[in-house]
C-alpha positions in Angstrom: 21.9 38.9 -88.3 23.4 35.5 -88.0 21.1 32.7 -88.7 20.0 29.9 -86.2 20.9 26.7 -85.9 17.3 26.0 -86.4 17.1 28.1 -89.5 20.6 26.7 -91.0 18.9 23.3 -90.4 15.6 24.3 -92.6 17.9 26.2 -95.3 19.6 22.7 -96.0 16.0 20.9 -96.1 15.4 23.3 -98.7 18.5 22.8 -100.8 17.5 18.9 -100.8 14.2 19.2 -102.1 15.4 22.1 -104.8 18.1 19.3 -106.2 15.3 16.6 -105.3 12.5 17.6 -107.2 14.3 19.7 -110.6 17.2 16.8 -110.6 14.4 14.5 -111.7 11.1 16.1 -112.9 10.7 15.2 -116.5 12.5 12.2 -116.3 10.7 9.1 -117.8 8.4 7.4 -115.4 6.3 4.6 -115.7 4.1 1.4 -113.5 7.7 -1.0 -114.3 10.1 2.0 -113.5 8.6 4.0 -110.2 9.6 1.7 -107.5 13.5 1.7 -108.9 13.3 5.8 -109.5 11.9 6.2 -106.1 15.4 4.3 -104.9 17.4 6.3 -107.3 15.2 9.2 -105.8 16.0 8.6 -102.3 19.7 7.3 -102.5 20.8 10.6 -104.5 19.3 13.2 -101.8 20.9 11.1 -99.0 24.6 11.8 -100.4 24.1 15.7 -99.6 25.5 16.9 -96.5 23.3 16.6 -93.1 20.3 14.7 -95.0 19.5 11.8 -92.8 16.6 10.1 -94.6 14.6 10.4 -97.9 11.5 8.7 -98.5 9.7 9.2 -101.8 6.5 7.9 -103.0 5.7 7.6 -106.8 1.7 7.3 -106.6 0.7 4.8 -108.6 -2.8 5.8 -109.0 -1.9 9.2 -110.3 0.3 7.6 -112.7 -2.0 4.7 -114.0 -4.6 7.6 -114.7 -2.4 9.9 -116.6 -1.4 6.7 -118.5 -4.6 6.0 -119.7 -5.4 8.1 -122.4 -2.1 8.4 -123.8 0.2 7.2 -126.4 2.8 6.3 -124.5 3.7 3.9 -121.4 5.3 6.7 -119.5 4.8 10.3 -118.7 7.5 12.8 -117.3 7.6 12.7 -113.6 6.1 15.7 -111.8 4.9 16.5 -108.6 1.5 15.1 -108.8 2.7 12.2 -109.0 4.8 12.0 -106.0 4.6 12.5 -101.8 8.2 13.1 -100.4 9.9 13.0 -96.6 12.4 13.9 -95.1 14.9 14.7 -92.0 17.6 16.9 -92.2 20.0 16.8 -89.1 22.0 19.9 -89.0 24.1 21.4 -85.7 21.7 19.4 -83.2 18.6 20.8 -85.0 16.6 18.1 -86.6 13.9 19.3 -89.6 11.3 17.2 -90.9 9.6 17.6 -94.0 7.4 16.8 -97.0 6.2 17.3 -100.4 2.6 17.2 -101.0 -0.2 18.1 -104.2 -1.7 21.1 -102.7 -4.3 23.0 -104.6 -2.7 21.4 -107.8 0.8 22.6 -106.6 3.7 20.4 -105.4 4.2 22.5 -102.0 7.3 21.7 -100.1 6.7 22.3 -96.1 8.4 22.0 -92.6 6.4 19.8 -90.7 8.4 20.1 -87.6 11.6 21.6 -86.1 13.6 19.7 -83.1 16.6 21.0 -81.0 
């Protein structure tokens, strides 16, 4: 069976957020640093093939609290600490998407397909 346009288009929203989230979970991540990584986020997704736009949101509140008790002034970068979106156009099929904390697991959905 041959896949769909529509199915090609959510395969390649998957491949982004697979490179997006394990190219950069663990790196550094700090109050001074998110703004700049969510850029660096963003920008690096966009290069790969059919992805249209990237937003990613470091939440600072999540941060500041897991910065509070410890010995450092950053923590690795996980999913709990970010809220990602984005559009993948790909044969006339349009997928948007995001990354959420759900039940303490950074789930990756399909919010909507368009032809």
């Amino acid at each position: 069976m041959t896949p769909t346009e529509r199915e090609e288009a959510c395969f390649e929203a998957g491949i982004k957020f697979g490179t997006l989230y394990h190219q950069f979970a663990g790196t550094p991540v700090s109050p001074d640093s998110a703004r700049s990584l969510e850029r660096a986020m963003a920008e690096a997704v966009e290069n790969q093939p059919f992805c249209e736009s990237v937003t990613v949101d470091i939440i600072d509140d999540a941060l500041e609290t897991a910065l509070a008790d410890a010995a450092a002034d950053y923590t690795e970068l996980t999913g709990r600490f970010m809220e990602v979106e984005m559009r993948v156009e790909y044969e006339g099929s349009v997928v948007r998407t995001r990354m959420a904390m759900e039940d303490g697991y950074p789930l990756m959905t399909v919010v909507d397909v368009e032809d």
